[in-house]
C-alpha positions in Angstrom: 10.1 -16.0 18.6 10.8 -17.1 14.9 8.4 -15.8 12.1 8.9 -16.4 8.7 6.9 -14.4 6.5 5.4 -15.9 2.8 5.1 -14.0 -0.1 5.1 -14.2 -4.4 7.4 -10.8 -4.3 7.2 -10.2 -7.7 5.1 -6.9 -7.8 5.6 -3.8 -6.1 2.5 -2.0 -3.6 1.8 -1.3 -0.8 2.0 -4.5 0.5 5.4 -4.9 -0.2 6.3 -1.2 1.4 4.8 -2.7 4.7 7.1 -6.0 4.3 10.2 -3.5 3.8 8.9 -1.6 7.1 8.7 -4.5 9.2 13.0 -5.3 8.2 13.5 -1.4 8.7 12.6 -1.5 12.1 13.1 -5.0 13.2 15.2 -3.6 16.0 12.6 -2.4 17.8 11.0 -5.4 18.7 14.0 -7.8 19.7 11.6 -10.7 20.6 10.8 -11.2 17.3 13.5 -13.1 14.9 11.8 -12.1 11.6 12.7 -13.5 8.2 10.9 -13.6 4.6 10.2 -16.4 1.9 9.9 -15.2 -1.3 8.9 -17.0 -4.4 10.7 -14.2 -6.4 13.7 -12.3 -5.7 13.4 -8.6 -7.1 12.7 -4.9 -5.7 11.6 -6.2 -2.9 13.7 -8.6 -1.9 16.5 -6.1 -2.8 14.7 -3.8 -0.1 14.9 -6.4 2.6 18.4 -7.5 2.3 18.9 -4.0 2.0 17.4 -3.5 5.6 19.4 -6.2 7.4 16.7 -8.9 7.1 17.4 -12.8 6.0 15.5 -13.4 2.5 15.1 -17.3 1.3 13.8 -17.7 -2.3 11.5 -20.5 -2.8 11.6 -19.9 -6.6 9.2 -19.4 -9.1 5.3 -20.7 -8.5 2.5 -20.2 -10.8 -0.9 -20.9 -10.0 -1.7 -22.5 -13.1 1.7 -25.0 -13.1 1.1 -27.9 -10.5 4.6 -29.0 -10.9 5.5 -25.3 -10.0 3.4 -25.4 -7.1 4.5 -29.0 -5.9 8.3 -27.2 -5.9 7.3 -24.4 -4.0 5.8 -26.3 -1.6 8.6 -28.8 -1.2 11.3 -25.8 -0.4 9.0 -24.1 2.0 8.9 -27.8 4.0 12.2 -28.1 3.4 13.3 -24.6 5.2 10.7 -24.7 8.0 11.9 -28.1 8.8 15.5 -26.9 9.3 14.7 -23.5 10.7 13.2 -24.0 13.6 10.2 -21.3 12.9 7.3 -21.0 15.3 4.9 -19.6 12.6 4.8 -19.1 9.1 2.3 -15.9 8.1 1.2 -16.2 4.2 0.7 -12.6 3.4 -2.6 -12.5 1.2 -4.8 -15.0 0.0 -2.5 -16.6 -2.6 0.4 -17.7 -0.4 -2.1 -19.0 2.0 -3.8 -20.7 -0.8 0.0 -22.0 -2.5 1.8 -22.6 0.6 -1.1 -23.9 3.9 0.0 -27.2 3.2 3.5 -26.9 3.3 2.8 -25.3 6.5 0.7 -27.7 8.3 3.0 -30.8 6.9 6.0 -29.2 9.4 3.2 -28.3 12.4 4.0 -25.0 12.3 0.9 -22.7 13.2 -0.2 -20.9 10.1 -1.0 -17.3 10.2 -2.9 -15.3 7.6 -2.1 -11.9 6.9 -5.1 -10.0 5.2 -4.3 -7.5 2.7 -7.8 -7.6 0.9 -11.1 -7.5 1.4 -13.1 -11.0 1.6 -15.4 -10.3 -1.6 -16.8 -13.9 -2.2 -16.8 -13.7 -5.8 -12.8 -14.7 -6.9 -11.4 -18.1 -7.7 -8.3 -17.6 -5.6 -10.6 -16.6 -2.6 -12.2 -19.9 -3.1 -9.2 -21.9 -3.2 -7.7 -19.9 0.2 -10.7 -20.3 2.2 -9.7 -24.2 2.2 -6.9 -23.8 4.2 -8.1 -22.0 7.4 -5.6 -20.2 9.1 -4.4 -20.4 13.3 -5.1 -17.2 13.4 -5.4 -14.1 11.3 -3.9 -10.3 11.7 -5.8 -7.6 9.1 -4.2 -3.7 8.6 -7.2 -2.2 10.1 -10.7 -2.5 11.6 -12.2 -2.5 8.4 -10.6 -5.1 6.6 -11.0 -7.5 9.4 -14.5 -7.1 9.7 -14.9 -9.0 6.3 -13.0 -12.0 7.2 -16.0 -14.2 8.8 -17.1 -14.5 5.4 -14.5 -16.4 4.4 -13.4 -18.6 8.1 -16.7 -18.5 10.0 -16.0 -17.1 13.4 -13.0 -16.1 13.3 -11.6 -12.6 14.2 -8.6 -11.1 13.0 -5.8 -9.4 15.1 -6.5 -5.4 14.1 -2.9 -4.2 13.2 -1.2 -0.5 11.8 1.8 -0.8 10.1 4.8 1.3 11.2 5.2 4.4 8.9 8.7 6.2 8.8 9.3 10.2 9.5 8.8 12.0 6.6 11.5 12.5 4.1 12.8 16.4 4.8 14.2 17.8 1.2 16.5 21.0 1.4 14.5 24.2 -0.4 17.1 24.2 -3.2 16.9 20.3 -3.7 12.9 20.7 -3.3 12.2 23.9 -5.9 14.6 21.4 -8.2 12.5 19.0 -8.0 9.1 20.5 -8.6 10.9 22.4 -11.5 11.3 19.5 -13.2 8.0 18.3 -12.6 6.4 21.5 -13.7 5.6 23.5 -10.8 6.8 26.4 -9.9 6.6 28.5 -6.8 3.0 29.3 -6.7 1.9 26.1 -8.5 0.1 23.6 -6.3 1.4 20.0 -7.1 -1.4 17.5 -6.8 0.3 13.6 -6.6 -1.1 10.3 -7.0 1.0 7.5 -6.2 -0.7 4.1 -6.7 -0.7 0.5 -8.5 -2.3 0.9 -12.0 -5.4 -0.5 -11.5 -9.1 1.2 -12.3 -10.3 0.8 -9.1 -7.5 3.8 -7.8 -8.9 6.3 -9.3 -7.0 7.8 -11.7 -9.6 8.2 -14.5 -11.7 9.7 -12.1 -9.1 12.2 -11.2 -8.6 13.1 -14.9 -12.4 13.9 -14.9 -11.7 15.8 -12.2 -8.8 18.4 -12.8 -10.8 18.7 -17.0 -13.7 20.3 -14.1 -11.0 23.0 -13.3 -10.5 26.4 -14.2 -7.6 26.9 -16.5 -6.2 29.6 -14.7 -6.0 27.7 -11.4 -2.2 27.3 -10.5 -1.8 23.3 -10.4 0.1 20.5 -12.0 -0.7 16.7 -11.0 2.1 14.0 -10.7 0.9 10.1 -11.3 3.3 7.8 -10.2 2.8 4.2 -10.4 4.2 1.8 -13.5 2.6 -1.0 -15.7 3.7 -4.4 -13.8 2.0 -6.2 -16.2 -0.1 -6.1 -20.1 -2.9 -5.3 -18.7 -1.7 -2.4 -16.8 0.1 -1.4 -19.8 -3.2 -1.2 -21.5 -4.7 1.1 -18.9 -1.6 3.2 -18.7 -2.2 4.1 -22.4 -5.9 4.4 -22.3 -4.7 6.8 -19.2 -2.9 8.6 -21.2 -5.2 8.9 -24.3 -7.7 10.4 -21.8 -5.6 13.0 -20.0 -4.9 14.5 -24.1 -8.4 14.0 -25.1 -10.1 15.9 -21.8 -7.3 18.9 -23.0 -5.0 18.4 -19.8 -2.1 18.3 -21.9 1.7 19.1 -20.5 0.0 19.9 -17.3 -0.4 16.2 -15.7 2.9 14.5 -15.5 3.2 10.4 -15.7 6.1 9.6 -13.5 5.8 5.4 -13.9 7.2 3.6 -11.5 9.4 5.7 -9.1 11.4 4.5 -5.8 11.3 8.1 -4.9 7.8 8.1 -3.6 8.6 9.9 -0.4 11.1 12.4 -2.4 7.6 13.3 -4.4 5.7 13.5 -1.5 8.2 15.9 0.5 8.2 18.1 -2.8 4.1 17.8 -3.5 1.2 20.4 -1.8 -2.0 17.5 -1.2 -2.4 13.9 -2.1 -5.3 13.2 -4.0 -6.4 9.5 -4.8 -10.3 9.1 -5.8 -11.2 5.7 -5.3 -14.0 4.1 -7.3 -13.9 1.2 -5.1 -13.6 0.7 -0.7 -9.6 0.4 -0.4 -9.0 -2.1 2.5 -6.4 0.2 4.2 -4.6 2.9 2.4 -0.9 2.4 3.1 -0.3 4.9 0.8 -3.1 7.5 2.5 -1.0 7.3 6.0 2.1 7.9 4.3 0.9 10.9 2.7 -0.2 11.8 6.1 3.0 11.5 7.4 4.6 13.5 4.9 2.2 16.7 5.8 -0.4 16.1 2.7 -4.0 16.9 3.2 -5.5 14.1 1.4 -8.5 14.0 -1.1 -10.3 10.8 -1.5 -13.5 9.2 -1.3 -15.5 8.0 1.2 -16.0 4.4 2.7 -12.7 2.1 3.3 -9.9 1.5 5.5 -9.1 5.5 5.2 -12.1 6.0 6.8 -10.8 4.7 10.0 -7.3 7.0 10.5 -8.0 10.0 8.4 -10.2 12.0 10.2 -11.9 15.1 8.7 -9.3 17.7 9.8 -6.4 16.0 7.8 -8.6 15.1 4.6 -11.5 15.7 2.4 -13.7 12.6 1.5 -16.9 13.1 -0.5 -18.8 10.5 -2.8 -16.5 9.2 -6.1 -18.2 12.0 -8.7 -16.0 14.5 -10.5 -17.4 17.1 -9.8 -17.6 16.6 -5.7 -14.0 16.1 -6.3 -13.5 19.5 -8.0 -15.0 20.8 -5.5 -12.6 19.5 -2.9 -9.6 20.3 -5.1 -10.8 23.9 -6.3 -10.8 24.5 -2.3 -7.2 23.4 -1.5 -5.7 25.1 -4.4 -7.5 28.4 -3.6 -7.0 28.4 0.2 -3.1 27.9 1.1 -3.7 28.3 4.6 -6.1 25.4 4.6 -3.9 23.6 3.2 -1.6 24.3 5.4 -3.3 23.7 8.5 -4.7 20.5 7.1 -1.5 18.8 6.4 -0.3 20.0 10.0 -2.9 18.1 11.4 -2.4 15.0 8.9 1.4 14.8 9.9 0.5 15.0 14.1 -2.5 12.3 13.3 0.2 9.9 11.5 2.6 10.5 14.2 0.1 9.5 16.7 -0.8 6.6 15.2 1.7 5.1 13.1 4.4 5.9 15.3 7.5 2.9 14.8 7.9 2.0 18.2 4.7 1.4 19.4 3.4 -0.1 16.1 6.5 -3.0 16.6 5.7 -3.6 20.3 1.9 -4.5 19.4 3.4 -6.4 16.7 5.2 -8.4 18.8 2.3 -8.8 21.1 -0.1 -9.6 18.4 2.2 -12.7 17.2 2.9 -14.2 20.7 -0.2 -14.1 22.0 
């Protein structure tokens, strides 16, 4: 079977870490001949080739430049016409919005793969839900419980991505790292790795740690760069707020990093306080799989693979999230026990095998 899968490629999430998984283990589901369409060619296009899979750049597209569009959707018609493909899967709403009619011009069933949650309220939602989809597959029960609002009736395909073994970093190469991140031997590391956007959290994190003892043995990483202005606008209003709440040299702002499982191997708990539902959480299972106990909020896709054993969720209120952190830093074997459990839950459910298999049987059927 012959998918091609449509993106834009020109940011990096986690999204795009999902896309790179599906090259990276490709092997393990044979039936499926898997290649990707990307607008633009950068990290993660690099990632793909980089895993063996065939990447076919349609060229630049911008929503707001019909001729751009028109030329997007003339190479997209041009390579399902000479590929042979038995469905094309837009990944989010704005390939599906950009690309449907490329699609249906070659009779090629069109699939939607949801990333967000249907909100209602967006112009690019608007423009999407025009183009209704063969069939849909969502990253969780969750998110696909919010796609009738957009295609009446219709169901989406629950789907977990496949998430790797954890990264395993020698003691010398790890106490190296955390050295030069600020934490020594008896510091707890708290890391938030994320997309610079409000809704993650990171303000509310800041809140957070200012809620903490000073003598409390902890230093927080933030990973995550500015992919745009405005999220180089919030990265210095971040920044602004971490000096004026007194945190000083103790948070650390990594910007982007392609080392996100290196910091995760060398961190102590993953702590990401949402102000807003997150419709999966790639980033939440990967910390799971990495032995993290996690710290986040309640409601979301989390909600449906992090049980209670592996994580603390309370309401998004600095000082319930104190409260959670103030516990982890104070009680090692906790900790400890908690990211045990995190790392056998991950492996149970995110296991790369059995997550390509359903693949596979999610697309054929």
């Amino acid at each position: 079977m012959r998918v091609l899968h449509v993106y834009g490629g020109n940011r990096y999430g986690g999204v795009e870490r999902m896309l790179a998984g599906l090259a990276r283990y490709a092997r393990l589901a044979p039936e499926l001949q898997q290649e990707f369409a990307l607008c633009y060619d950068a990290r993660l296009g690099e990632e793909l080739r980089a895993a063996g899979a065939r990447v076919h750049v349609l060229g630049g597209v911008r929503s707001s430049r019909p001729w751009q569009v028109r030329g997007g959707r003339q190479r997209l018609a041009g390579l399902l016409a000479s590929g042979r493909y038995d469905t094309a899967v837009c990944h989010a709403w704005w390939p599906l919005a950009v690309f449907a009619p490329a699609v249906r011009r070659q009779s090629v069933r069109l699939g939607l793969w949801q990333h967000n949650l249907v909100q209602g309220r967006h112009w690019l939602q608007g423009w999407a839900a025009r183009h209704r989809p063969d069939y849909a597959v969502a990253l969780g029960p969750f998110m696909g419980t919010t796609l009738s609002r957009m295609f009446a009736g219709m169901e989406a395909r629950v789907w977990a991505p496949p998430i790797p073994a954890p990264m395993r970093l020698g003691e010398g190469e790890r106490t190296a790292l955390r050295a030069g991140l600020g934490a020594g031997p008896e510091t707890v590391a708290i890391l938030l790795a994320s997309r610079l956007e409000a809704w993650k959290g990171h303000r509310l994190l800041l809140e957070s740690l200012a809620r903490l003892e000073g003598a409390l043995p902890w230093t927080a990483w933030i990973a995550g760069g500015a992919q745009g202005r405005q999220e180089q606008g919030y990265a210095e209003c971040l920044r602004a707020e971490g000096v004026r709440v007194g945190l000083g040299g103790r948070v650390h702002w990594l910007g982007e990093r392609n080392d996100v499982d290196r910091l995760m191997a060398a961190a102590d708990l993953y702590c990401q306080p949402n102000t807003g539902p997150e419709p999966f959480g790639m980033v939440f299972a990967e910390a799971m799989a990495a032995g993290l106990p996690v710290i986040t909020t309640a409601g979301g896709g989390p909600d449906d693979f992090l049980p209670d054993e592996c994580g603390e969720r309370c309401r998004a209120d600095a000082g319930a999230i104190a409260e959670r952190l103030r516990g982890l830093i104070t009680q090692p074997e906790r900790r400890e026990a908690m990211g045990q459990a995190a790392r056998a839950r991950a492996a149970e459910v995110f296991e790369p095998a059995a997550r390509m298999r359903a693949l596979a049987g999610v697309l054929q059927a």
